[in-house]
N, C-alpha and C positions, 0 to 999 in steps of 0.2 A: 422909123424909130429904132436907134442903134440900141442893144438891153442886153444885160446877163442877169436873170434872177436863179436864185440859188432856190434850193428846198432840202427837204429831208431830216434838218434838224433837229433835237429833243433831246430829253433826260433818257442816260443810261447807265447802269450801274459797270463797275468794271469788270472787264472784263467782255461786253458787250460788246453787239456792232451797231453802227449805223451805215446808210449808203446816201451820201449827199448828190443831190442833182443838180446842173445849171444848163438853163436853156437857154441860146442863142438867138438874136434876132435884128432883122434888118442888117447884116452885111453876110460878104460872104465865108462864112464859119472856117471852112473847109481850108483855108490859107495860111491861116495862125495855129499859133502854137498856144496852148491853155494852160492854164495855172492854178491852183489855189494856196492859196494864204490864209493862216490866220491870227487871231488876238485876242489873246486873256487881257481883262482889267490892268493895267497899270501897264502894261508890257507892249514893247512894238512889235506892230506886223509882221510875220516870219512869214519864209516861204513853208510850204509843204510839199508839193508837189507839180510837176510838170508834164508836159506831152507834148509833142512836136505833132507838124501837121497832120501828117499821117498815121499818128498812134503809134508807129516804131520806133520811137525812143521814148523814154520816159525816166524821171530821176528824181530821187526821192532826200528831204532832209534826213541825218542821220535817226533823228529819233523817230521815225517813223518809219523806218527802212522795215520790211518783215512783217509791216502789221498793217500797210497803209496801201492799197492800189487804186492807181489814176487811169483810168481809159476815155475813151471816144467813140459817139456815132455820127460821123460828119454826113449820112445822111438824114438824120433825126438834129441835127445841128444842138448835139448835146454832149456833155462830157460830164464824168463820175469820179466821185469817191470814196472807192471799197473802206469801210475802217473796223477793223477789226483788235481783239485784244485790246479796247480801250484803255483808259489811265485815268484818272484823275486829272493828268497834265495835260492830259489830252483837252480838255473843259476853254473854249476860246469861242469868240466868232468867227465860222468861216466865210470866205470871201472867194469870189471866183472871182479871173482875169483875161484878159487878152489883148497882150501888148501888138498894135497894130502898128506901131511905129514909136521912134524915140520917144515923140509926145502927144503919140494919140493913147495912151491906155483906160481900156474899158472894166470896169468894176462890177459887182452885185450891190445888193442890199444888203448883203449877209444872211447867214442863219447859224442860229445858234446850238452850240452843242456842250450839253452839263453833262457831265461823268460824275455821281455823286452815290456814294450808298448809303 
């Protein structure tokens, strides 16, 4: 069973953090490089943030730069999203990734994240 499901999601006021989770499963984690993405209502999919295999690089969309950190436990075959100093704009679904090949890419469920006060 090939899977990424997300967690950590929920209402926070600005200013706040959350720490999003995605567990891997059924391949082997440790080869790819992870992603997440996400989407406000009416708005396409943006990237946020990335990680190469080994957790030693990492790259961040502009608006998130400063406030946003992506890591990895490739032996706990999971990977994270620090978020900090939220926004309002922040308020989307997030989506974890893992592009295994041109056209094999692996998605979540999503989990949702409202910045509202």
């Amino acid at each position: 069973q090939v899977q990424l499901v997300e967690s950590g999601g929920g209402l926070v006021q600005p200013g706040g953090s959350l720490r999003l989770s995605c567990a891997a499963s059924g391949f082997i984690f440790s080869a790819y490089r992870a992603n997440w993405y996400r989407q406000a209502p009416g708005k396409e999919r943006e990237f946020v943030a990335g990680i190469d295999s080994t957790g030693r690089r990492k790259d961040y969309a502009d608006a998130v730069k400063g406030r946003f950190t992506i890591s990895r436990n490739n032996a706990e075959k999971m990977v994270y999203l620090q978020m900090n100093s939220l926004e309002f704009e922040d308020t989307a679904v997030y989506y974890c990734n893992v592009q295994r090949s041109t056209t094999s890419g692996l998605w979540g469920q999503g989990t949702q994240v409202t910045v509202s006060s």
